[in-house]
Residue frames as qw, qx, qy, qz and C-alpha x, y, z in Angstrom:
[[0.000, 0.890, 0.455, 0.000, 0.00, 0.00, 0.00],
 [0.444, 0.230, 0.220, 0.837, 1.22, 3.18, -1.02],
 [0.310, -0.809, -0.390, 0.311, 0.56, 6.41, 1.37],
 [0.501, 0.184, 0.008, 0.846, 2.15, 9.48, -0.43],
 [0.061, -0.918, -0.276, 0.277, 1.38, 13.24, 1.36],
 [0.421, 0.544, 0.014, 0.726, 2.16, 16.21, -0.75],
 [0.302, -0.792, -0.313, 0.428, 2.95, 19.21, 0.92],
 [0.472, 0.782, 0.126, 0.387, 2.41, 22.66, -1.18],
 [0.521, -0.616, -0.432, 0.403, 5.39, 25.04, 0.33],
 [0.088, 0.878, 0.406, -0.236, 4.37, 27.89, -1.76],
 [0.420, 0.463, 0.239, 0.743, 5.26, 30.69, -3.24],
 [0.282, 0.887, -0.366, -0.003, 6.65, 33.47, -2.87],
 [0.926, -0.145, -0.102, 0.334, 9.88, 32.11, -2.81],
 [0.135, -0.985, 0.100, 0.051, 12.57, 34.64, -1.77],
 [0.139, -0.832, 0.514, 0.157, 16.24, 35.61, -2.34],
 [0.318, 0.484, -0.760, -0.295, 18.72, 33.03, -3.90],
 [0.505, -0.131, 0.799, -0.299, 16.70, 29.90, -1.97],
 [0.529, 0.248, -0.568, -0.580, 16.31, 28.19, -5.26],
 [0.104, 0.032, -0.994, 0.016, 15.85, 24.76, -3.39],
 [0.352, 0.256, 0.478, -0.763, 12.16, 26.06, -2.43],
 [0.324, 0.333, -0.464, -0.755, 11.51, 26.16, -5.57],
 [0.207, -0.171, -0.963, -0.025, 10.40, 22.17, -5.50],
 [0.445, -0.346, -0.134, -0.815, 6.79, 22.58, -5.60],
 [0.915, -0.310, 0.001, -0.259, 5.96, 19.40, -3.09],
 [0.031, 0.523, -0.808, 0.268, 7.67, 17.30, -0.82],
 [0.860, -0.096, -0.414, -0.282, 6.52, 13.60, -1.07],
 [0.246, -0.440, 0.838, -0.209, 6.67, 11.59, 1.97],
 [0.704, 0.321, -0.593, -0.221, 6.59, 7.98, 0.96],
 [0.703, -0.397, 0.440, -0.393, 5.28, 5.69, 3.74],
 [0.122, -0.257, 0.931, 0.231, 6.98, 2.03, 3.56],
 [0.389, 0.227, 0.893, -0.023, 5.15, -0.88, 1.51],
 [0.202, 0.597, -0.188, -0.754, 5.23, 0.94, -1.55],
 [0.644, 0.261, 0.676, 0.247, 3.47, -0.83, -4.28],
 [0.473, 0.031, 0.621, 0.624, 4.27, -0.63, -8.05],
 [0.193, 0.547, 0.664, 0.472, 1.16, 0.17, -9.39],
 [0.054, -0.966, -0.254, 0.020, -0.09, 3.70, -7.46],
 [0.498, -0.369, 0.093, 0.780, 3.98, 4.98, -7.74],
 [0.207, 0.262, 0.525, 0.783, 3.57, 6.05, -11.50],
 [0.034, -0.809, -0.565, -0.162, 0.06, 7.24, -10.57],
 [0.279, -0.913, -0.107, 0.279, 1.33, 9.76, -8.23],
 [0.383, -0.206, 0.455, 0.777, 4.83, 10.45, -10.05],
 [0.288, 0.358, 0.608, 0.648, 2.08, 11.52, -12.58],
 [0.276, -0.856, -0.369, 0.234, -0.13, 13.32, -10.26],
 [0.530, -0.626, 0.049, 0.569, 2.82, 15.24, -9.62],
 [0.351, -0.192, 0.296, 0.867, 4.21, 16.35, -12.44],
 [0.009, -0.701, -0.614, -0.362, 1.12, 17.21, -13.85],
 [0.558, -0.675, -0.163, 0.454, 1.23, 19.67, -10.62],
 [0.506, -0.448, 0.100, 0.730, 4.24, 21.14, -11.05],
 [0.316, 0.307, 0.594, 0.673, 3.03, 22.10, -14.66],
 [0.117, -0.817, -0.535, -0.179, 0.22, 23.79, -13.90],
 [0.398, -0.883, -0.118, 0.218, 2.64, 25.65, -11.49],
 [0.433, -0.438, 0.351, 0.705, 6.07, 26.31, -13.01],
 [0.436, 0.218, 0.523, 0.700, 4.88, 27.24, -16.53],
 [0.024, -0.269, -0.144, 0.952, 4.03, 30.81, -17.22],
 [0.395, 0.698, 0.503, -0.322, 1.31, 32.32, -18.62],
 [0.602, 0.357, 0.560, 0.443, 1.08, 32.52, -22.81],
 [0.145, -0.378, 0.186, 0.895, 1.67, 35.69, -24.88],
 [0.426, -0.173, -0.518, -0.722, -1.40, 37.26, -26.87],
 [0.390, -0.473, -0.739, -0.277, -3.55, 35.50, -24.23],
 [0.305, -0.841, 0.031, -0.445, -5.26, 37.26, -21.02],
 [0.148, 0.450, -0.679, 0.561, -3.13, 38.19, -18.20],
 [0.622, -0.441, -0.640, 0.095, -3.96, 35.89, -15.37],
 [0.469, -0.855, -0.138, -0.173, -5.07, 38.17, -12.20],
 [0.546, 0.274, -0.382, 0.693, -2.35, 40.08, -10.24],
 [0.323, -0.897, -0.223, -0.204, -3.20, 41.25, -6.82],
 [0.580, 0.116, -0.474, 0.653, -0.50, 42.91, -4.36],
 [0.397, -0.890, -0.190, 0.121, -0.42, 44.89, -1.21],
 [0.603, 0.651, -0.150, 0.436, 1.94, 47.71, -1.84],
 [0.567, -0.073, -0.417, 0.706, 4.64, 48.98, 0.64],
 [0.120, -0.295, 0.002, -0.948, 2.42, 52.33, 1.06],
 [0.403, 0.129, 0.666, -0.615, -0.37, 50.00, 2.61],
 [0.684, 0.459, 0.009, -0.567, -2.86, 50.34, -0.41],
 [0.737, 0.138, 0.659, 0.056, -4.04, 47.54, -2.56],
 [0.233, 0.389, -0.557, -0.696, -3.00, 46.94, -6.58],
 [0.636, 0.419, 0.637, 0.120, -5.47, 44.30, -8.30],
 [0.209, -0.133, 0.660, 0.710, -4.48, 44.15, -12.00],
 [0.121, 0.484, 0.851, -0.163, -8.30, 44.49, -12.31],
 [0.047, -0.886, -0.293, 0.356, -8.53, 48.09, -11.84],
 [0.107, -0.522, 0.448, 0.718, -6.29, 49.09, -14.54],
 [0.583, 0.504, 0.539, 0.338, -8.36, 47.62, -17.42],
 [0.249, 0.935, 0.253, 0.002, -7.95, 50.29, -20.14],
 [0.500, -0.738, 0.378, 0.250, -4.25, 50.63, -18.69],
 [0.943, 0.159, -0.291, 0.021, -0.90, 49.57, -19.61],
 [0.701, -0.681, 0.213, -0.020, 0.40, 47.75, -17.16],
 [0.486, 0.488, -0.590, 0.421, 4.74, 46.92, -16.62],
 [0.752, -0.609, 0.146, -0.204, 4.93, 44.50, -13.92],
 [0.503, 0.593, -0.559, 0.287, 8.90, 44.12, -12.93],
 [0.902, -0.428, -0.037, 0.038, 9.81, 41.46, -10.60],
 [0.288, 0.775, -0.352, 0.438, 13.32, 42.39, -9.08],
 [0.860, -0.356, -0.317, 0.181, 15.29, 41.95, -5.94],
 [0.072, -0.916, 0.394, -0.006, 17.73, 44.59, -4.17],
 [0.581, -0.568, 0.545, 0.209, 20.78, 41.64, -4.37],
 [0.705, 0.490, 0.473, 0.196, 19.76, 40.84, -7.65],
 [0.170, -0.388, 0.153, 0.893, 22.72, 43.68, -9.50],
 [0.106, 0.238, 0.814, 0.519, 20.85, 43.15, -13.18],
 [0.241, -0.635, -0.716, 0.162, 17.74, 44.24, -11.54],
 [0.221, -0.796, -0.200, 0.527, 18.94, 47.54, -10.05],
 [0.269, -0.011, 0.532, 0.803, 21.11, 48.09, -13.36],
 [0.003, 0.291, 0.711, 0.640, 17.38, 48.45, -14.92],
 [0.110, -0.708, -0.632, 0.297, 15.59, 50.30, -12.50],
 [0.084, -0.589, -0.183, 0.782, 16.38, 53.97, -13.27],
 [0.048, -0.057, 0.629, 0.774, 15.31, 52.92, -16.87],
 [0.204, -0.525, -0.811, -0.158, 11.85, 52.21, -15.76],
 [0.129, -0.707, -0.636, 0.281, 11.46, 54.69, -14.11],
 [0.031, -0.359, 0.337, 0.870, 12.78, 57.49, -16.36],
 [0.148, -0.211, -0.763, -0.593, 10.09, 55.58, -18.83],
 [0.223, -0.565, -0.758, 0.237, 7.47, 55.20, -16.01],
 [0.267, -0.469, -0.201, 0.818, 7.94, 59.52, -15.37],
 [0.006, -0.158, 0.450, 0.879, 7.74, 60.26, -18.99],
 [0.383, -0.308, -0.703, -0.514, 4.41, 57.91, -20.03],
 [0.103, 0.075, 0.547, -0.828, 2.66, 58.10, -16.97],
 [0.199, 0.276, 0.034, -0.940, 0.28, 60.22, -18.03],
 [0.544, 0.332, -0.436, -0.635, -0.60, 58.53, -20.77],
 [0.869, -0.204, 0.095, -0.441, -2.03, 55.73, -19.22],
 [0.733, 0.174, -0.655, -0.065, 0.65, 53.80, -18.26],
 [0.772, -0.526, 0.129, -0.333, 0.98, 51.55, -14.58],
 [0.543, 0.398, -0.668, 0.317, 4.36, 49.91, -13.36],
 [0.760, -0.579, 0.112, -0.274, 4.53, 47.89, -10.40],
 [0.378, 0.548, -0.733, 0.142, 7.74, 46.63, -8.94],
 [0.900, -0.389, 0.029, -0.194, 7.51, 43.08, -7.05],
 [0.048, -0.690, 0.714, -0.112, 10.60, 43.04, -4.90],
 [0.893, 0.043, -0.443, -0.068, 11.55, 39.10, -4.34],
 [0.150, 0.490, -0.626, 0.587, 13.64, 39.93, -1.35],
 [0.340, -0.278, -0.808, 0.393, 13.29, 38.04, 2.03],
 [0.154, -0.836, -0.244, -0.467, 10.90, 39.91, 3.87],
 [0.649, -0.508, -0.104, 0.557, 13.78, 40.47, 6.16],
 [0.648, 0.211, 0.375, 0.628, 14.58, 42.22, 4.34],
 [0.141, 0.846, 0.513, 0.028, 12.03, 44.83, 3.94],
 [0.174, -0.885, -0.012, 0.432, 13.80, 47.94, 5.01],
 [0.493, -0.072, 0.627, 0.599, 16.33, 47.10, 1.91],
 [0.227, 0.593, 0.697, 0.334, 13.20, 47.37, -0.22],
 [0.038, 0.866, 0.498, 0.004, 11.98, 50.13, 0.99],
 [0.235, -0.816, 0.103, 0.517, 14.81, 52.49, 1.48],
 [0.244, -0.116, 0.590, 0.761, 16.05, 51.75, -2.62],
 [0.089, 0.767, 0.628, 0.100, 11.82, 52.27, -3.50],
 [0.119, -0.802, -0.360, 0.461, 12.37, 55.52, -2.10],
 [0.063, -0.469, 0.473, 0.743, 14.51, 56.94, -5.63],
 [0.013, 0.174, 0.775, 0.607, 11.91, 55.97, -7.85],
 [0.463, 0.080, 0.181, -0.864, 8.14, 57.06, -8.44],
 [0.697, -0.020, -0.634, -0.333, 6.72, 53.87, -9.27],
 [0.794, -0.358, 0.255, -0.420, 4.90, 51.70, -6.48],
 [0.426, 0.321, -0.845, -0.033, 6.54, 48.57, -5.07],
 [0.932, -0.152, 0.041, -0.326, 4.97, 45.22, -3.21],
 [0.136, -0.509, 0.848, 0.047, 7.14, 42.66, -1.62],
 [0.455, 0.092, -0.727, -0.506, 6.51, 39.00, -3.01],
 [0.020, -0.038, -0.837, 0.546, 5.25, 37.94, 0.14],
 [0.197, 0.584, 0.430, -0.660, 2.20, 40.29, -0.28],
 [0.335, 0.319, -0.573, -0.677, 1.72, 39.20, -4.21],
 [0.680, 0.031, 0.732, -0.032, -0.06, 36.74, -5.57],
 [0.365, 0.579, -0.445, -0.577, 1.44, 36.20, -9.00],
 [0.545, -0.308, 0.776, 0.076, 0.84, 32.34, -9.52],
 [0.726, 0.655, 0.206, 0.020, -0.78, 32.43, -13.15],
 [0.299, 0.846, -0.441, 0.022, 2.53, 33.84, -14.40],
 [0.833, 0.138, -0.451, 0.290, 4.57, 30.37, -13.36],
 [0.804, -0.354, -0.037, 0.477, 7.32, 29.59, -10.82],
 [0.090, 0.994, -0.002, 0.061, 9.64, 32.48, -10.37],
 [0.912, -0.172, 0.153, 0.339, 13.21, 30.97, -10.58],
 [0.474, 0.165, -0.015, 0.865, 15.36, 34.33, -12.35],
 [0.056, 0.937, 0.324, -0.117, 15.56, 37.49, -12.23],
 [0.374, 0.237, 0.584, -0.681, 14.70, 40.01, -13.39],
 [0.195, 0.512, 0.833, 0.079, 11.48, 38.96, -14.83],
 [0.174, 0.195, 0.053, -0.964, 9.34, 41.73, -16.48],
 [0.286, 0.356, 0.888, -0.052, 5.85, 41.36, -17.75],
 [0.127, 0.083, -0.013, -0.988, 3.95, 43.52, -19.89],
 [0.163, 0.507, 0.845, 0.046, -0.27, 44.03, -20.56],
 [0.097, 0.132, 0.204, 0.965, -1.59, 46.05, -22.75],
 [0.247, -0.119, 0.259, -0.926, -4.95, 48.02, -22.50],
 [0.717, -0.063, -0.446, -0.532, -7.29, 44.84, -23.12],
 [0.669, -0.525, 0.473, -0.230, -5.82, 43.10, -20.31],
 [0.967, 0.230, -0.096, 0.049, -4.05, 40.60, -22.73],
 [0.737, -0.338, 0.410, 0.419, 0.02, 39.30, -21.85],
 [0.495, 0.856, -0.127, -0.074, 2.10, 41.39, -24.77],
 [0.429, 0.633, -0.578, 0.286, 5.25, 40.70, -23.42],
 [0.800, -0.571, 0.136, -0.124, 7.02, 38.44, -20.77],
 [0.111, -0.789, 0.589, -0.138, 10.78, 37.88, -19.73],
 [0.820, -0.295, 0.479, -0.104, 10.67, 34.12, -19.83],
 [0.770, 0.432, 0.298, 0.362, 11.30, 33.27, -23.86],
 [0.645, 0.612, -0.074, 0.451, 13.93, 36.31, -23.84],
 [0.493, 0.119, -0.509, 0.696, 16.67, 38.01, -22.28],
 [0.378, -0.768, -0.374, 0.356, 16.30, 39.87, -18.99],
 [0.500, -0.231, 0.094, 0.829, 17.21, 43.56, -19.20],
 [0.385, 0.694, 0.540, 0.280, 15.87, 46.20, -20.00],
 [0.301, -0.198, -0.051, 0.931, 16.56, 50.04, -20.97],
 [0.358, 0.635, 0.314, -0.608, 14.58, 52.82, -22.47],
 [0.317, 0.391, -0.524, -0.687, 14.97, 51.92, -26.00],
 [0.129, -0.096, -0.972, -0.173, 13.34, 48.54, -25.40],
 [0.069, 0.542, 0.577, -0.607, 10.95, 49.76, -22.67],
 [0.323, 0.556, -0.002, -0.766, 9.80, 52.22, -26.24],
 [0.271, 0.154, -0.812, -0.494, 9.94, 49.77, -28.85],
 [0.220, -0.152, -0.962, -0.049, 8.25, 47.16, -26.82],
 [0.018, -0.595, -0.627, 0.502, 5.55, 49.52, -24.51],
 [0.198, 0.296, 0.012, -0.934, 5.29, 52.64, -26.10],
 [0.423, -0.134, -0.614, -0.653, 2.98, 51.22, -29.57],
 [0.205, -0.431, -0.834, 0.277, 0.80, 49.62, -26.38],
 [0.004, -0.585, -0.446, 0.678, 0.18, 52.75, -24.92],
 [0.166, 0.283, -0.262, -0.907, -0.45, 54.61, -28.62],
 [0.192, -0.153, -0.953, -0.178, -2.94, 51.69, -29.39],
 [0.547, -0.319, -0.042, -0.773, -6.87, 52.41, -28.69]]
């Protein structure tokens, strides 16, 4: 007989602790029989799929809610009509910080013009005061991943990770099928025709 207990142990997952990442931890009671292993080895990865693979370009953005570091609430909800630049990031993460004063030199300029940038820090939430005291040179809202719930958008395993949605609420761009990095000549190729778009 064959006794197997997952145990989910979530997401966020914070700072370089890539071994979290494992989405279940099977404990495997003795008098394991042949036939229900495979079942659950399938069980499982099935699982993990559902969790480690992002969400699809050209289709809708799966829901994004955060509590930001000001207190107040972001639900990707309330921007319809928007477009939205959600940058997942990490104060230890250098890459990351390399590409913050481009976002927000873009973020300053388009505003206005209906665009919405949210930075989700991935830092321990020991961390916090880190977070908040590099938040405090930019004008764009930030949310620690603790106090996200991005899990349509897969397993979070680099940074950084950007995400974009334009004003229909559909997934235009995402950071998984190319490089990380960005500057303000991508950030205008790849966002601006969003935001000039009815």
């Amino acid at each position: 007989m064959l006794q197997v207990d997952l145990v989910y142990q979530g997401s966020p997952l914070y700072g370089g602790e890539i071994a979290r990442c494992a989405f279940a931890v099977a404990s495997v009671r003795p008098m394991v029989t042949r036939s229900r292993f495979p079942r659950m080895v399938l069980l499982a990865l099935c699982c993990w799929a559902h969790l480690a693979f992002p969400a699809t370009e050209g289709k809708p953005a799966p829901p994004i809610n955060a509590k930001l570091l000001d207190g107040s609430v972001f639900k990707l909800s309330d921007h319809a009509g928007k477009v939205v630049v959600v940058n997942v990031w990490a104060t230890w993460c250098a890459p990351c910080r390399a590409e913050m004063p481009a976002l927000d030199a873009y973020f300053r300029q388009h505003r206005d013009e209906g665009l919405v940038l949210l930075a989700i820090s991935w830092d321990d939430p020991k961390d916090e005061a880190k977070v908040r005291e590099l938040m405090r040179e930019y004008s764009f809202p930030a949310a620690l991943a603790r106090d996200a719930d991005l899990k349509g958008y897969g397993r979070i395993w680099r940074l950084p990770l950007t995400f974009v949605i334009d004003r229909h609420g559909v997934l235009r761009k995402d950071d998984w099928y190319g490089d990380p990095g960005l500057d303000e000549p991508l950030l205008e190729k790849t966002v601006t025709p969003l935001l000039r778009a009815p």
